[in-house]
N, C-alpha and C positions, 0 to 999 in steps of 0.2 A: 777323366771326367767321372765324378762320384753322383749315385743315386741315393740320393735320399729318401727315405720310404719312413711312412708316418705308420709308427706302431699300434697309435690308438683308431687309427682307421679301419686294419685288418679285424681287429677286435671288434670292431660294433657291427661290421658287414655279417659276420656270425652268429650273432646272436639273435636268439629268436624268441617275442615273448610267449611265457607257458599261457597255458587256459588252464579252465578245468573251476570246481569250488574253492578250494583252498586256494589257489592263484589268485583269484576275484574277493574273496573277504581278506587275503595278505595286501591286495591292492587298495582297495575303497575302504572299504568298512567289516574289522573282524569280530564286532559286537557292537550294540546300541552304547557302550559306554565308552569307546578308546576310537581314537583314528588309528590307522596303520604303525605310524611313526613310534605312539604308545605301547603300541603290542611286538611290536618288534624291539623297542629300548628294552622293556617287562621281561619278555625271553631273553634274551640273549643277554641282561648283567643281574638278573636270579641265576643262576649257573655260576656268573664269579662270586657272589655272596654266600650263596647256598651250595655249593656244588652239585646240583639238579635242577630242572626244569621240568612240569606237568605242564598239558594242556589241554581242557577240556572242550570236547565236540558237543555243540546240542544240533540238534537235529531236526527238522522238522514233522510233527507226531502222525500228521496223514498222508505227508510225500515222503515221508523219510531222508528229505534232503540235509545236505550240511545245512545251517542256518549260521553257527556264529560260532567264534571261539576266544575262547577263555583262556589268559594265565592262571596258572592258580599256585597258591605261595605253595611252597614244597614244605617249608614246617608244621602246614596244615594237614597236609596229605595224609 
């Protein structure tokens, strides 16, 4: 008699989502101008083009919390 064990199950039972700022603007919203989806395509193929990736933190000026984050072109840098 064979068991059959399902791989992708083991794997989601593990995983745990992060918190924190940078977790919550990679999720929702990581500036008033891009969804998630944008800033993540933005990062991750400026690096195949450019071979580098910047990204800028602003911050907020009287809590000093993260507020949003920026790509920013690496030829501009």
């Amino acid at each position: 008699m064979d068991i059959i064990v399902d791989p992708l199950k083991h794997h989601y039972s593990e995983q745990t989502e992060k918190t924190g700022p940078i977790a919550f603007l990679l999720k929702y919203r990581p500036n008033p101008l891009m969804i998630p989806y944008q800033f993540l395509y933005k990062t991750i193929s400026l690096p195949l083009l450019n071979d580098n990736t910047f990204v800028y933190p602003m911050y907020d000026s009287e809590t000093y919390k993260l507020k949003a984050i920026y790509p920013l072109n690496p030829v501009m840098v």
